[in-house]
N, C-alpha and C positions, 0 to 999 in steps of 0.2 A: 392565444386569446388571453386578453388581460380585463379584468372584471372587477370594479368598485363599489363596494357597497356602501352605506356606512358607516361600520368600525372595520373593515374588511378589506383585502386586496387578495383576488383571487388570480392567481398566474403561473402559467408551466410550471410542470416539474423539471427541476436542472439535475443535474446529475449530482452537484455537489447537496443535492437535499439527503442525503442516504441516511446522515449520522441524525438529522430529526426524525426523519421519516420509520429509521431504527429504534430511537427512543421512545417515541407513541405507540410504535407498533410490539417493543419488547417488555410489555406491559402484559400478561397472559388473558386479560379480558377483550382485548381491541381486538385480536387475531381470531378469538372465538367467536366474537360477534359480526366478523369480515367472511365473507363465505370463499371468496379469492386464495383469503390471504393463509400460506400455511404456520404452524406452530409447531415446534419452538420458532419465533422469527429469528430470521439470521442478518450477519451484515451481508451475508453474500447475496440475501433475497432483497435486503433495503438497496444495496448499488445494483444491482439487478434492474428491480425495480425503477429506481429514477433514472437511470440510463435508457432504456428502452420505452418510458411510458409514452412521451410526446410520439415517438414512431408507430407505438398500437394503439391508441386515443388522442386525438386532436382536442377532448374535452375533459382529459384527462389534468386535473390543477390542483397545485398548493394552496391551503388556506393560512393567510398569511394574518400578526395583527402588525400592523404597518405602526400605529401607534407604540407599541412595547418596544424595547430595547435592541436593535437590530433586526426588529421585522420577523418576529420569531415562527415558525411553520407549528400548526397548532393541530393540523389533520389535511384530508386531502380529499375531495369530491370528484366526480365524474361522472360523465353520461356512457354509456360502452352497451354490446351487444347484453339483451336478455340474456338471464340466468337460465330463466325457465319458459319455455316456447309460449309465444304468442299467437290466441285467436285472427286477432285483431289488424294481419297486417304488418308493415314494417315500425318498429320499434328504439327506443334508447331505454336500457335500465339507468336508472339514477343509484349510487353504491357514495356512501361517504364514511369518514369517521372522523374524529373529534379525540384527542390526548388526554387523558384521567384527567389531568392536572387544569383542560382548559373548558372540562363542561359543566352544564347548567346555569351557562351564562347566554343562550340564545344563539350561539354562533353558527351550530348545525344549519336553524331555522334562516337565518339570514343567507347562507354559504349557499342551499339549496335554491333561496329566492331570487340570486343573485345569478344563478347559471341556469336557474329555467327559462329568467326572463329574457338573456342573453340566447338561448336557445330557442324561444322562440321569435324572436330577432331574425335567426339564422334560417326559419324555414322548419323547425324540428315541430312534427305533426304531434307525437302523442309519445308519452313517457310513463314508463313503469317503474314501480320499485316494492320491495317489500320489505321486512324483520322477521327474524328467527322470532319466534311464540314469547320467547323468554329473555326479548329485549326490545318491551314492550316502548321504550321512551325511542326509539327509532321511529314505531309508529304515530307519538305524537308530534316528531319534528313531520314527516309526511304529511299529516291530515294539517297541520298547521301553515302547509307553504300549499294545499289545494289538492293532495289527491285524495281521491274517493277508495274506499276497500270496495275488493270485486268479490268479497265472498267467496276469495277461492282460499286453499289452506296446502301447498304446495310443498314435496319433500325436494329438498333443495341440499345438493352436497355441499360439507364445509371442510374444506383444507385442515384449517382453524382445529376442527374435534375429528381428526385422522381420516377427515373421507365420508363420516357419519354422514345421514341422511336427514336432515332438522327441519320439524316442518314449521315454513314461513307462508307468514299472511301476505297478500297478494293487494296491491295499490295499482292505481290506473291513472292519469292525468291527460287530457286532451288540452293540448298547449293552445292550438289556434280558436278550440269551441271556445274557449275561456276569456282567449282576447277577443273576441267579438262582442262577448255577452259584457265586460266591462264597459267596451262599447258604447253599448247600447244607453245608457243613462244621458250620457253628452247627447247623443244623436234624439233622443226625445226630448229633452229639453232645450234643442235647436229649432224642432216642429214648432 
């Protein structure tokens, strides 16, 4: 899947992503705040990693800035099975990150809006995600691309802090109630 935002091109991970995907991730705050991902990152987990991600996630993508200097890999989003079980039904958690060096520029927010909406394109009913309590700016890229907190406060392992149990806030998004309700304004001002 290849996905344009735009400042953004979102597409496979290749296997030759290792040596970016290493660099953002051998940073000690990315891999604590990735509940996936373990610490110390290695190269052997970054070639790992890109090698196999397209055959265990199909929504599994580089966040690319196609503008910069060779289209540089800035972090990596995805949709992939829940972390932590769902009430609700069949599910996609949303899991992303973003490189020291390339945030607070909006790109999270954009990377996120750019593969929900391609997701719900595809059929995909309803998406989860959450943040560890103490990476709180995870939860404003969510409420900002449309999910709702479900009130729930969830201990969730992380690789990242040896296995620890960290507890994260809990997000909900209903892809198709959403695109309906945008909908809805066109379809009344057609009446």
């Amino acid at each position: 899947m290849f996905i344009r935002t735009e400042r953004l091109f979102l597409r496979p991970v290749f296997p030759e992503d290792w040596r970016a995907v290493f660099r953002g991730m051998s940073d000690g705050k990315v891999p604590c705040m990735v509940a996936s991902a373990p610490f110390p990152y290695t190269v052997k987990a970054a070639i790992e990693y890109c090698r196999s991600a397209a055959e265990r996630n199909a929504y599994a993508l580089s966040i690319t800035v196609p503008d910069g200097e060779g289209a540089p890999l800035i972090g990596l989003i995805g949709l992939g099975r829940p972390l932590a079980p769902s009430r609700d039904g069949p599910t996609h958690e949303l899991g992303f990150w973003i490189a020291p060096d390339w945030r607070r520029r909006g790109y999270a927010s954009e990377a996120a809006a750019g593969l929900l909406g391609a997701a719900r394109a595809l059929g995909v009913r309803r998406v989860i995600s959450g943040h560890f309590l103490d990476n709180p700016a995870n939860g404003r890229v969510l409420r900002r691309v449309g999910f709702a907190e479900t009130g729930e406060i969830t201990a969730i392992a992380s690789k990242g802090r040896g296995g620890m149990l960290v507890p994260t806030r809990r997000y909900a998004l209903d892809l198709q109630a959403d695109a309906i309700a945008a909908l809805r304004p066109t379809v009344d001002q057609m009446a």
